[in-house]
N, C-alpha and C positions, 0 to 999 in steps of 0.2 A: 655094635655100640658106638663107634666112631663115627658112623655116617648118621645116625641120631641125633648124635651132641654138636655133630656140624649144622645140620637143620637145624637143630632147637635154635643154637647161634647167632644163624641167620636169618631167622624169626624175631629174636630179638632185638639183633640189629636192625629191621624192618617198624618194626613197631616204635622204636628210640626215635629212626626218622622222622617216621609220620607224627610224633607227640613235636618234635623240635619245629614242625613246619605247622603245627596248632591245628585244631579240629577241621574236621571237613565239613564246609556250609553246603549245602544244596543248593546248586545254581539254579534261580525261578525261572520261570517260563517264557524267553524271550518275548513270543509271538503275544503273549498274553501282557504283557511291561510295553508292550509300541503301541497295542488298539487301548489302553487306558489311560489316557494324557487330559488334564486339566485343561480349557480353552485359556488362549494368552489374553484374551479382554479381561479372565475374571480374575486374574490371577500377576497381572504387571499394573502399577499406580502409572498411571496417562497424565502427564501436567498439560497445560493447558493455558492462554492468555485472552484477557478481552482487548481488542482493536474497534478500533471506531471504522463505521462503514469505507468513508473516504476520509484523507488525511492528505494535507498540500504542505510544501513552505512558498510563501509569497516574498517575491523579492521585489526591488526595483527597478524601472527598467528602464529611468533616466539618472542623473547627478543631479541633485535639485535637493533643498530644505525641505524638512518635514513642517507645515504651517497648524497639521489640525491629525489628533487621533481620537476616534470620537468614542472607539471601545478601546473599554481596556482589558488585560487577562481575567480570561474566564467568563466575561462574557459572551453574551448569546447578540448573534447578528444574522440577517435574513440574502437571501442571493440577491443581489444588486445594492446589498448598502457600501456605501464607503468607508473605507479602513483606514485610509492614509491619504489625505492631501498634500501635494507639494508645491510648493511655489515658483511656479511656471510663465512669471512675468514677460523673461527674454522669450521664450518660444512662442507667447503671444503675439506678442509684436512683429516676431518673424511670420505669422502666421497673417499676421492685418496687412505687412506688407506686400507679402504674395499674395495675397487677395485684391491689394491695388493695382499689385500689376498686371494678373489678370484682368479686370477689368480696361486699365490701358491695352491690354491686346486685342480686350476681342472689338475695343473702339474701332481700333486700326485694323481690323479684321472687316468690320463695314464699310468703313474707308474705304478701304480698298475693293471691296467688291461689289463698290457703286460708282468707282473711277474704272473697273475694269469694264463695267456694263455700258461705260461712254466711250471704250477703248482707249484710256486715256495712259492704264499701264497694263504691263503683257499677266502673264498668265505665273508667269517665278515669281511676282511680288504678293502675288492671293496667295499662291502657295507658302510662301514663307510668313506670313500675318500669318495662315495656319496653324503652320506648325508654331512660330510663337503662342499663339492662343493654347495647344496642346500642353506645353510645355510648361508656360505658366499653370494652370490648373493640375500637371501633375505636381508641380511645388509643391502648392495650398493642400493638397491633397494630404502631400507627407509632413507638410505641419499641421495639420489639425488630428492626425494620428497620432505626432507626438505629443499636442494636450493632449490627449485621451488617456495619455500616461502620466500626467501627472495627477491622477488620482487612481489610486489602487481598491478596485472592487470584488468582494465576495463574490466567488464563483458561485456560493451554494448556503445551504442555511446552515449553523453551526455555532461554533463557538471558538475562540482565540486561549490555545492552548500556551503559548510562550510568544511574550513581547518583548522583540532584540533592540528596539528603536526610541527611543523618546520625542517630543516635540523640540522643535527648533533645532534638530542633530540634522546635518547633512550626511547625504547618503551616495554612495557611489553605482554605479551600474551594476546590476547582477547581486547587489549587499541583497542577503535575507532582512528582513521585517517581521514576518508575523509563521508561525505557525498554527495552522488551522486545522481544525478536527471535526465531521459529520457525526455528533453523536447519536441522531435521532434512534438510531439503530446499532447494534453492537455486535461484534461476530467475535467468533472462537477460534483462534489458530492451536493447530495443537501436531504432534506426528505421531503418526499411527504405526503401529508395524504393518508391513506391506501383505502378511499372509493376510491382515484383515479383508485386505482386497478378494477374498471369496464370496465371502458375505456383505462386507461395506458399500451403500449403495445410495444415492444422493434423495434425500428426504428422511432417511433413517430417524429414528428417533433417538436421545442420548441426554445426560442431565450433564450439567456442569456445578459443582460444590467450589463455591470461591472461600477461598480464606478469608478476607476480608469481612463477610457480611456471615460466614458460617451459617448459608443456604444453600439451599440447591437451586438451580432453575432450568425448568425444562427447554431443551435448543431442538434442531432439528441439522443435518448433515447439509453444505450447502453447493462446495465444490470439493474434490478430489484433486490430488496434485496430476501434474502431467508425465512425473517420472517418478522412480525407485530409485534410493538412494543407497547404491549397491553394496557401499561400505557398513553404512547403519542397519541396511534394511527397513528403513523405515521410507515413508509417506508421508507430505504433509497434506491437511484437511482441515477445512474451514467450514463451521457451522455457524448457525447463526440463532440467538435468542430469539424462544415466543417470547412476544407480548414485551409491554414495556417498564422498566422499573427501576423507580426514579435512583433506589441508591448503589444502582452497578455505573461507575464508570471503566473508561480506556487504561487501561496499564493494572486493571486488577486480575489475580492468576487464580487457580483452583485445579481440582481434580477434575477429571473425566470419566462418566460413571456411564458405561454404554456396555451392553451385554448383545455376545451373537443369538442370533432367533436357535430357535429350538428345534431339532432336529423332526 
């Protein structure tokens, strides 16, 4: 009878445990919980921005008066218009007189190499009318390069995102001017997670839903970043808009709605 009442005892000491440590759940099926996982495209919100093909800032690249700006923000200009004249009076003038005096060199350049042909002087005085001739014309050379700077030309067709400058404001060497944007065209920056790099493949297909216009519009994959960002894990990737439409501009965001292909 003793060694009865001690089991039962200890029985129910057993049973008080397992009630204090609360039901026993069934552990699932590991191997079966790792091959059932949801893909991360369908399943993480991807944000996303619109950037303009190219984007410049235009500075200056003399000290000189602004005299004439003939666009202004937000408008549209073509590659080779002028954006900014400056008033390039004095480098004119340097420019007419190294051209004089070219000209006085390569006089004495004849001179000289029609006194040489009567043996009337040696052979170091042609050489030096020469080299003066040489020297003058690189002058003229590097002033007529610097007019070229005083007027500032569009690299490329586009439009003038942010004007820093006004007319008649002096400007100093290397000052910004103009911010310029290529919107003909618009692409997608966006970061990926890097596992997408199994599947992710340049032409892919993928939509982008912009907040602003509460659309979708179909892009296509354009470049792939060149490294993994070890810490994020992520990628960046740049797509680019089909087709053109007129109410998406530069700096609007959205979703990124791209699914991996099917198994």
């Amino acid at each position: 009878m003793l060694t009865r009442s001690i089991t039962l005892l200890l029985a129910a000491g057993m049973v008080q445990h397992a009630n204090a440590q609360g039901p026993v759940v069934p552990q699932p099926d590991l191997v079966r919980q790792h091959s059932v996982s949801v893909p991360r495209a369908e399943r993480q919100e991807i944000r996303a921005q619109l950037v303009p093909l190219r984007y410049s800032t235009l500075a200056s690249e003399i000290g000189a008066r602004i005299v004439r700006i003939p666009f202004g923000e937000a408008q549209s200009f073509r590659s080779g218009d002028v954006l900014a004249a400056l008033d390039c009076s004095i480098q004119t003038a340097n420019r007419d007189r190294a051209r004089a005096e070219l000209h006085g060199a390569e006089a004495t350049l004849r001179a000289n190499e029609r006194l040489a042909s009567l043996n009337s002087i040696g052979e170091l005085e042609v050489m030096l009318s020469a080299t003066a001739v040489a020297k003058a014309r690189a002058e003229l050379q590097a002033h007529e390069a610097l007019i070229k700077k005083c007027t500032v030309v569009a690299p490329y067709n586009g439009r003038i995102a942010d004007q820093r400058v006004r007319e008649q404001q002096f400007v100093q060497p290397g000052q910004a001017l103009f911010e310029i944007i290529d919107d003909s065209e618009l692409e997608i920056e966006f970061l990926a997670p890097s596992n997408w790099l199994i599947w992710l493949r340049l032409g892919y297909p993928m939509r982008i839903a912009i907040d602003e216009t509460r659309k979708a519009y179909p892009a296509r994959i354009q470049r792939i970043g060149a490294r993994v960002d070890p810490v994020a894990q992520s990628i960046k990737v740049v797509a680019r808009i089909d087709g053109r439409f007129t109410e998406l501009i530069a700096g609007m965001s959205g979703r990124v709605e791209i699914a991996p292909p099917r198994p």
